[in-house]
Structures are given as structure tokens and as C-alpha cells.
C-alpha positions in Angstrom: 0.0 0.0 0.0 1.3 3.5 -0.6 0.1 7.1 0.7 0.3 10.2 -0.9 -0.6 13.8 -0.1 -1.2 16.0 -2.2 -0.4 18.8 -0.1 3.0 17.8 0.0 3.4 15.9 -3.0 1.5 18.6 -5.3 -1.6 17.9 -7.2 -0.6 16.8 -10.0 2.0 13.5 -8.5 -0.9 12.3 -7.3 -3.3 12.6 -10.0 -0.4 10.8 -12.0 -0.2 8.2 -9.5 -3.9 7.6 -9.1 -4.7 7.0 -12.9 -1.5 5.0 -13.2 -2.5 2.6 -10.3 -6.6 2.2 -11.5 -4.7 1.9 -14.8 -3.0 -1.0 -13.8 -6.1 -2.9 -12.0 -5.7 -1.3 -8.8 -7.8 0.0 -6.0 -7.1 3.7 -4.8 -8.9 5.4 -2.0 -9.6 9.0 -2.5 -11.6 11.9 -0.7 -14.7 13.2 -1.6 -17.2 16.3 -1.3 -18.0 13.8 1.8 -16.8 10.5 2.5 -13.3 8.4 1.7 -14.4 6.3 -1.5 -13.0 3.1 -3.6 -12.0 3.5 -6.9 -10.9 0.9 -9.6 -11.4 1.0 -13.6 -15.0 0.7 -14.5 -14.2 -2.0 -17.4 -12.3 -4.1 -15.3 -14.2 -7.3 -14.0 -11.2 -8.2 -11.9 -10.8 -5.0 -10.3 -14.3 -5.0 -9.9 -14.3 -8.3 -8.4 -11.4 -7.5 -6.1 -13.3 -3.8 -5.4 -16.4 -6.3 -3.9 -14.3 -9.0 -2.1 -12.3 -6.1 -0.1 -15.7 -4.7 1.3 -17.7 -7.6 1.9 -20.2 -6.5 -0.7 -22.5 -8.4 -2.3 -22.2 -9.2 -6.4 -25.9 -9.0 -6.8 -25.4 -4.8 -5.7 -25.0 -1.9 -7.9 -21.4 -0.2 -8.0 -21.7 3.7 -8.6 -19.5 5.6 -11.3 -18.2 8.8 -11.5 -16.9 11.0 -14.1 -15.6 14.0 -14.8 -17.0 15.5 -18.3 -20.9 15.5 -18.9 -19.7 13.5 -22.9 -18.3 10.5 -20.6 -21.8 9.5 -19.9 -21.7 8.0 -23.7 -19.2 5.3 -22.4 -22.2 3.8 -20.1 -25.3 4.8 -20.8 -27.3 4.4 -23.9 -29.4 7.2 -23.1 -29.8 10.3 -21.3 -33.3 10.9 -20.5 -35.3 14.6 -20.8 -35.4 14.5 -16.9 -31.4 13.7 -16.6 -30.5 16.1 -18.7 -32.5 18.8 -16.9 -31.1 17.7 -13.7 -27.7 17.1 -14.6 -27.6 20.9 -16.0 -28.8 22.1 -12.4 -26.7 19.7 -10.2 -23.8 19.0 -11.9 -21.1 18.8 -10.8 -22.8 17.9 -7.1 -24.5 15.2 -5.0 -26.0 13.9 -7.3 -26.5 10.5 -8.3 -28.3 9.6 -11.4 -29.5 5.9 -12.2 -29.5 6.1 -16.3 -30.2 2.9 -18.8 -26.9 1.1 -19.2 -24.7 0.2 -22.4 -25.2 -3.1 -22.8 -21.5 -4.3 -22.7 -21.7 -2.8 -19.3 -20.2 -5.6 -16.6 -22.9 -6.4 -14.2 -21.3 -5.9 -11.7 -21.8 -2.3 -11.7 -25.6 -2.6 -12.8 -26.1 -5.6 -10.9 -28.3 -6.6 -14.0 -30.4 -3.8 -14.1 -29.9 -2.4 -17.0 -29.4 1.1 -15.4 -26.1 2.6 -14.5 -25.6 4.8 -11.4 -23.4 7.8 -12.4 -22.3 11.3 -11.3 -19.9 14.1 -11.4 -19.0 14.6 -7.6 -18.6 18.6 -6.5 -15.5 19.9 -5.5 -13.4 17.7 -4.2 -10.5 15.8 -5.0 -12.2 13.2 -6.5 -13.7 15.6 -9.3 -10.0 16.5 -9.9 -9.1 13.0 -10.6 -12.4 11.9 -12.2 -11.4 14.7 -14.9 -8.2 14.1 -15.0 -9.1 10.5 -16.4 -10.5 9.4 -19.8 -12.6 6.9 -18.3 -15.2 6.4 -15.3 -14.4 5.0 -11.9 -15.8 3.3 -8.9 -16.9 6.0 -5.8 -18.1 3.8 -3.3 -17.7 4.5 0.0 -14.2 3.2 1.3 -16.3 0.8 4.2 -17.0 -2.6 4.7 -20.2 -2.7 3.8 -22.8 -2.1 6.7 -19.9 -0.6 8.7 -19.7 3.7 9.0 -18.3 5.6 5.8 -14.5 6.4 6.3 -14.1 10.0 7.4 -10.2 10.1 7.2 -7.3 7.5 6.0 -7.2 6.2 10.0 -10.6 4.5 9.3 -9.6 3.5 5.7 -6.2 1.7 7.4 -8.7 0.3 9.8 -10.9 -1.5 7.1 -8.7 -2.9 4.8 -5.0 -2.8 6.0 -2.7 -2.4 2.9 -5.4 -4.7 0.9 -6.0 -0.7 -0.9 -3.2 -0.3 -3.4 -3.2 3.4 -2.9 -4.8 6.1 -0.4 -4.9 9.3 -1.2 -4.8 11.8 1.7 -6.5 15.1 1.7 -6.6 14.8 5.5 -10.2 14.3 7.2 -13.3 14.6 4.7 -16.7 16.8 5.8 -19.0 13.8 6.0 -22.7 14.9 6.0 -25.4 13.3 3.9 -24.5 11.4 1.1 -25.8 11.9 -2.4 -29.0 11.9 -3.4 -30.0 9.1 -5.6 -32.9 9.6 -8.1 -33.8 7.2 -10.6 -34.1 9.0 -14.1 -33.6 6.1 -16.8 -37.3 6.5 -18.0 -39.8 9.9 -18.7 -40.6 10.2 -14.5 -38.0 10.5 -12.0 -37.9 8.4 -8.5 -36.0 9.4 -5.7 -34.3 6.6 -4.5 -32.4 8.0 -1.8 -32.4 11.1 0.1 -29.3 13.0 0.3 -27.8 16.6 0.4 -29.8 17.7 -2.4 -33.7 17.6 -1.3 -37.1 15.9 -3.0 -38.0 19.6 -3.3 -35.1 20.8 -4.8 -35.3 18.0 -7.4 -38.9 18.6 -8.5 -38.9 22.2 -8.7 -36.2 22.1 -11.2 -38.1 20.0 -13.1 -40.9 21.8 -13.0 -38.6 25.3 -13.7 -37.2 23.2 -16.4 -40.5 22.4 -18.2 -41.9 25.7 -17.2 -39.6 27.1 -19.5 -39.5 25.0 -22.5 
């Protein structure tokens, strides 16, 4: 396992050494506008594999992306949706999470058959520095075993998987708060499937600003 701090190390080292080491098939852990995450290449089944074994998650659960560039979502989604796009103009980048229909060469293991992808472009954070610094998606689930807290710092990412993380990236202690919100937007209406730092409210209204101006 290796560390690196950006603060020290500058920026752009560890950028370098983040998209070398998903890359490669590795598993980084990086801060977000919240929590620690987990990423890994979003094409790679045996990163993806590895990604679920190391926190005790299930196969048969959904692995969220996240990008860094609004044109990424054409590497796994078939579709953007008239609600989507209207949300992703308001919220991007932010926390939110949007469930979209998936490409179909997709792995599974990130849709957990499905058919829809979960995908967003985090606010800022060091993670959005690193999701547009890359030319592909990665995971950003929450660097826990599952059912256990979300990490907070690097202590508590140390504390869940040892060195099993082939890289940690530390920003020093993250804000925590409420996660993302999660709406479902693959079809013509939009389900809230989590609640999160972005409100039902918020989401309807500009939906209904959205179509009040069309």
C-alpha cells in the first residue's frame, strides 16, 4: 500500500499516481465532497471483483461511477433521458447521483443486472480533480466494509482494509454529511431513491422550472 498527499506531493504526483494505479487494476482510495471512496477502472471485472471482495459487498449490488466530463456519460449509458438532462444541467457537478439505462457491454457488476447505470460528477473535491483528469469512469463507493460507517479520514480507511488498498490518497479528514442523493431518471418520470444533500423539493422544482420554460 502506498500514501500520498497532495499537499505535500502537489496535485498533480498524485493525480499521476492515481490514474497510473486504476490503470493497472488497482484500488485507490480518494476523498470526496463527503466521505473516503473506492475507486478501480470501471471496465475491469477483476478489479471489480477485487473492489467487492475487499468490502464484503454483495455481487448482486450496484457499484456507482463517477466522471468528470458531462460526454463520458456515452461510455455507459445508452441514453440520457429529458429528466437527466435537466437535472444534470442544475446539479452537476454535485450530489447527485443519477441511475441512467446502461450500455449493454456494461459488466454487471456495476448494474447488478439492471440495465441502469448509477453515475455522477462529484462537486468539488478531490475526487472531481481525478475523475477529470481520467478518460474513463471510476468506482466512488464508499471506502467501508459494507454495513460498517463511511471512512471519514485515511485512519478509518487503514482500519478497514489494512494495505489490501493499493493506494490512499490523503487530503486529511473529509466533511462527511449526507451522502448523495439518488434519483432514478432512466425513463420519462424521475424516482427518488435515496435522500441525500440535495432535497425531494429541490429536485422537483427544477423539473418543474425546467419544463416551465420550455
Amino acid at each position: 500500500m502506498a500514501i500520498i498527499r497532495p499537499a505535500q506531493a502537489g496535485i498533480s504526483e498524485a493525480l499521476e499516481k492515481a490514474s497510473a494505479t486504476v490503470k493497472r487494476g488497482g484500488v485507490i482510495a480518494y476523498p470526496t465532497e463527503t466521505f473516503y471512496g473506492l475507486g478501480v477502472k470501471f471496465d475491469s471485472r477483476t478489479a471489480l471483483e477485487n473492489l467487492c471482495r475487499l468490502k464484503c459487498r454483495s455481487l448482486n449490488k450496484a457499484l456507482p461511477l463517477i466522471i468528470g466530463e458531462k460526454r463520458m456519460l456515452g461510455l455507459v449509458a445508452s441514453t440520457v433521458t429529458g429528466p437527466a438532462e435537466k437535472l444534470i444541467e442544475k446539479f452537476w457537478p454535485g450530489p447527485l447521483t443519477l441511475l441512467l439505462p446502461a450500455r449493454a457491454n456494461i459488466p454487471d457488476l456495476l448494474t447488478a443486472k439492471t440495465g441502469k447505470i448509477a453515475v455522477r460528477i462529484p462537486g468539488e473535491s478531490f475526487a472531481l480533480e481525478l475523475a477529470r483528469s481520467l478518460e474513463f469512469p471510476i468506482t466512488a463507493t464508499s471506502a467501508n466494509i459494507s454495513g460498517k460507517p463511511p471512512a471519514v479520514d485515511i485512519d478509518d480507511v487503514v482500519r478497514y482494509f489494512g494495505d489490501a488498498v493499493d493506494l490512499i490518497i490523503d487530503c486529511g479528514k473529509t466533511p462527511g454529511g449526507k451522502p448523495s442523493t439518488i434519483v432514478d431518471a432512466s425513463g420519462v418520470t424521475v424516482r427518488i431513491l435515496r435522500a441525500g444533500a440535495i432535497s425531494e423539493e429541490e429536485i422537483f422544482a427544477a423539473l418543474s422550472i425546467a419544463s416551465n420554460n420550455q
